[in-house]
Structure formats: structure tokens, C-alpha cells
N, C-alpha and C positions, 0 to 999 in steps of 0.2 A: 555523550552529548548528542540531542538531537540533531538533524542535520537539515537543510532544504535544498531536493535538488534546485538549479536553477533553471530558468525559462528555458524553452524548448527556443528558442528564436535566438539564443545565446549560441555562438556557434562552438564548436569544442567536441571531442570523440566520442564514440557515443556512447562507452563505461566513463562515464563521470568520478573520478575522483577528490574530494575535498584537499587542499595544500594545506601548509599549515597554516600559513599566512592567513588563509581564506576562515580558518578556523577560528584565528585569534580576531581576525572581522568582525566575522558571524559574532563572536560573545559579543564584542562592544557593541554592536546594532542590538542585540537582547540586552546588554545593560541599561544601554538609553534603554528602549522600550517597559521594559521595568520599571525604571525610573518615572517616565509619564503614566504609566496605568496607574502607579503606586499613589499619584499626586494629581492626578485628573481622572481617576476613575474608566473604566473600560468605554462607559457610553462618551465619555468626555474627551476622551483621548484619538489622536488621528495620526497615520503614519508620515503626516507634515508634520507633525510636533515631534517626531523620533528625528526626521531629517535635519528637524531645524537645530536639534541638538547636539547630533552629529555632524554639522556644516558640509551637509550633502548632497544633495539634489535629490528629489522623493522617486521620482525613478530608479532613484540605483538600488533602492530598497529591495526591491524584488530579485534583484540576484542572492539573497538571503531568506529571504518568505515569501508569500503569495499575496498574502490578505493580513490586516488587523487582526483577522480569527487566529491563523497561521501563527502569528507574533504569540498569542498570550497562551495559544497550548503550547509553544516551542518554552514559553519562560514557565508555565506550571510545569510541565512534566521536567525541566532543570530542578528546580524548585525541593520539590516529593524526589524525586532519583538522586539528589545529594544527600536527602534524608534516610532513605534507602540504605543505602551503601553505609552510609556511619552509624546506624544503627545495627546493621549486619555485624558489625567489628566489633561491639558492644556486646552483643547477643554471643558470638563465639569466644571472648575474652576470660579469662579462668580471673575473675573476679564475683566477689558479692551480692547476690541481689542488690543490696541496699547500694552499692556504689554504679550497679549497671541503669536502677532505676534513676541516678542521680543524672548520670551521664546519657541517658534519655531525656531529661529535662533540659539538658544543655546541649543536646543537638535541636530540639526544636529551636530554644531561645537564644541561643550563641551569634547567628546568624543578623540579630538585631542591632549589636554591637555598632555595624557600619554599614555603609552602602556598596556597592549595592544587593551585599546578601540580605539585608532588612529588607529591599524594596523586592525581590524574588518570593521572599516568605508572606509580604503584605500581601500580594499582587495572587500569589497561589490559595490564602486565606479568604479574601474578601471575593475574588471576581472569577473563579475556575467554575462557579456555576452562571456563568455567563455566555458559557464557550456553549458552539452546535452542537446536536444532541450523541452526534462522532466522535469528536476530543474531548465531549465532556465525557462522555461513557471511557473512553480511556483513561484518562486522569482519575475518574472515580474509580479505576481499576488500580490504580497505582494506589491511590490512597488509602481503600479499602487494604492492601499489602504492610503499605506501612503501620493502618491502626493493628493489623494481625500479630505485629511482630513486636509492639510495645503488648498487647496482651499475652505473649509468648512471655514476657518479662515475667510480667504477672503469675499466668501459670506455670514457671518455673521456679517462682520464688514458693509458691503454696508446696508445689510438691514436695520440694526441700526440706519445708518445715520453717521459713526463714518469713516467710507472710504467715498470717490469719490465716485457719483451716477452710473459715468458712466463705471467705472475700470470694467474692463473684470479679473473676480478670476483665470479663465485659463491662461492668459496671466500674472497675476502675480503672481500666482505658480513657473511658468517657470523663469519668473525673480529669483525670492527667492530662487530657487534652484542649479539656475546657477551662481548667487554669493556665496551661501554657498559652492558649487563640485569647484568652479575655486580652493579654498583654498586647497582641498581637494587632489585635481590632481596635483596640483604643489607640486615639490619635496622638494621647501624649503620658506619659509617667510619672507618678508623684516626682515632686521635684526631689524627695531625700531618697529615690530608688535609682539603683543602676541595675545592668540587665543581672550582673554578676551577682548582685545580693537578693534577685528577683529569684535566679538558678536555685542560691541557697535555702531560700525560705521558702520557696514551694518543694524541696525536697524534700525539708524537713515535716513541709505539711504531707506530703504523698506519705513518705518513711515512719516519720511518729505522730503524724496524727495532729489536734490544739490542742486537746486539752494537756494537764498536768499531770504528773505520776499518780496524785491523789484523787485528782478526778477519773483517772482509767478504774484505778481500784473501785471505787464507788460506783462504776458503770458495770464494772464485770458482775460485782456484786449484785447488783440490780437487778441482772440478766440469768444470774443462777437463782435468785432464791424462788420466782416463779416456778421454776423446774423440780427445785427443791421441793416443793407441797404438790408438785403434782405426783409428785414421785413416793408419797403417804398412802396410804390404803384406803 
């Protein structure tokens, strides 16, 4: 978890150690803050609306951050570094491609379930290219990591033999990711979808594809018989 030292005017030894208490703070101050980016937008949002949510004084804020800026890289790089990690455990699991790719989809969109892991995933989606050109460059250091390791999916599932020989894993990163962000970006979900049957049917679309058996066959075919005549004399 990110940390912030506190103000130099704070008085205390001069190796600063975080308690835990001070830790289990620190989250609540990023969950509020989460919470109003999530729903008032970064330009919208001010660390009197964290205070006022936390029934706090806006002073006391900064023995936890510095600045607004401070707050939204402390809750993106949360955000990406939980996705990280659970994806890391997916990646080394002696399971399936087709079940790690599942369980990729369900660590993006798991987190939407409740608050305020939905408001850390909105808040890292929509507004991380908000941050100074410093924490955004980091963050998009994290991020770029993350999309590396759902394409690591990919290209272990082709090696295998268990994907399409010819699937391009960069090109289906970017699928995978832009089905999971559409959910992500929109304000609300059909009303007959929950996140959980969101998970399953976009695996099913990642995993096998829309069309129907009969339609694949009719594709494959389509795609050999050009090759077919060229391969005539």
C-alpha cells in the first residue's frame, strides 16, 4: 500500500514509521477520496468534500497526502497494484488457459460488486490521465505491467496449442480490456445484468468467440478455400 510521509512540521523522530492504526486511517481517508472522485469527477472534487465525509477538519488531511494530486495517484496506483498481484496468482496457478483467461475477467470486474472497490476501479479508469506528468508516468508504468501480464495469458495460451495459432496476444489484450473498461465507464448496467453474469458472458465471448459451431465451420471454411486455389498451378 502506498504510504505518505507526513508534514515535516509534524513533530516525531526522524525515521518515520507508519502504525497500524495510522494505516487503517490512511485507507479510510482513500476510500472517501475514491468515493468523491468516483462521483464528482477529479476537476469536481476538493479535499473539503473528503473532510466533510469523513467528519474531519480539512487540515487533518495532510497528515495522510499532500495535495488532491497526492490523493488520486495514492488511490490509482491501489487501484492497478491489487490488480497486479491477483493477477500474478492467476498467471502462476496450474490451471487452464481458458479458466486463467476467465479469472482475468473477474479480477478486472469483481471489484464493481461494492464500494468502495468499484469506486478505486472507476476513479483508476476514467481520471489516472488527469494526474501530473510524474504520477501519471508512473501509473502508466503500472498499467502498462498489468496489460503485459494479461497478454502473457494470451501468449501462453497460443503456445500451448490451447488458443488460435494465429491470434495476435496484443490485439487481444486490447479486446479484453476494452470489454471489461466499457462496463467500467458506463454509468449504469442493463437492468437484467449483474457484474457476475457480466464475468460469464464476456468469457464466453473472449473463450469461444459469438458465433455458433456452424458458423465457425462456415468461417474456417471460407478462409481455406481462397488458399485452396492458390495452391493450384
Amino acid at each position: 500500500m502506498p504510504m505518505s510521509m507526513p508534514p515535516a512540521t509534524i513533530p516525531g523522530p526522524s525515521r518515520w514509521e507508519p502504525t497500524p492504526r495510522w494505516e487503517r486511517r490512511y485507507r479510510e481517508v482513500l476510500d472517501a477520496g475514491a468515493a468523491v472522485f468516483a462521483e464528482k469527477g477529479y476537476a469536481g472534487a476538493s479535499t473539503r468534500d473528503f473532510a466533510e465525509r469523513l467528519g474531519i477538519r480539512q487540515a487533518s488531511l495532510y497528515y495522510y497526502f499532500s495535495s488532491k494530486e497526492a490523493a488520486l495517484a495514492a488511490i490509482c496506483e491501489l487501484g492497478v497494484k491489487d490488480f497486479i498481484e491477483a493477477l500474478r496468482a492467476v498467471i502462476a496457478a496450474p490451471i487452464e488457459t481458458a479458466a486463467k483467461l476467465r479469472a482475468a475477467i473477474g479480477i478486472h470486474l469483481s471489484p464493481l460488486r461494492s464500494r468502495p472497490g468499484a469506486d478505486y476501479v472507476r476513479v483508476f479508469v476514467r481520471h489516472r490521465h488527469e494526474l501530473p506528468d510524474g504520477p501519471r508516468r508512473a501509473i502508466a508504468a503500472l498499467a502498462r505491467s498489468y496489460q503485459g501480464m494479461i497478454e502473457e495469458l494470451f501468449s501462453e495460451g497460443v503456445a500451448k496449442g490451447d488458443l488460435r495459432a494465429d491470434l495476435d496476444p496484443k490485439l487481444a489484450t486490447l479486446a479484453l480490456l476494452g470489454l471489461c473498461n466499457s462496463v467500467i465507464t458506463n454509468r449504469t448496467l442493463p437492468r437484467s445484468s449483474t457484474i457476475d453474469s457480466l464475468i460469464e458472458e464476456y468469457a464466453k465471448i473472449v473463450i469461444h468467440g459469438v458465433t455458433s459451431g456452424k458458423g465457425r465451420g462456415t468461417a474456417s471454411a471460407a478462409r481455406r478455400k481462397p488458399r485452396a486455389r492458390a495452391a493450384k498451378p
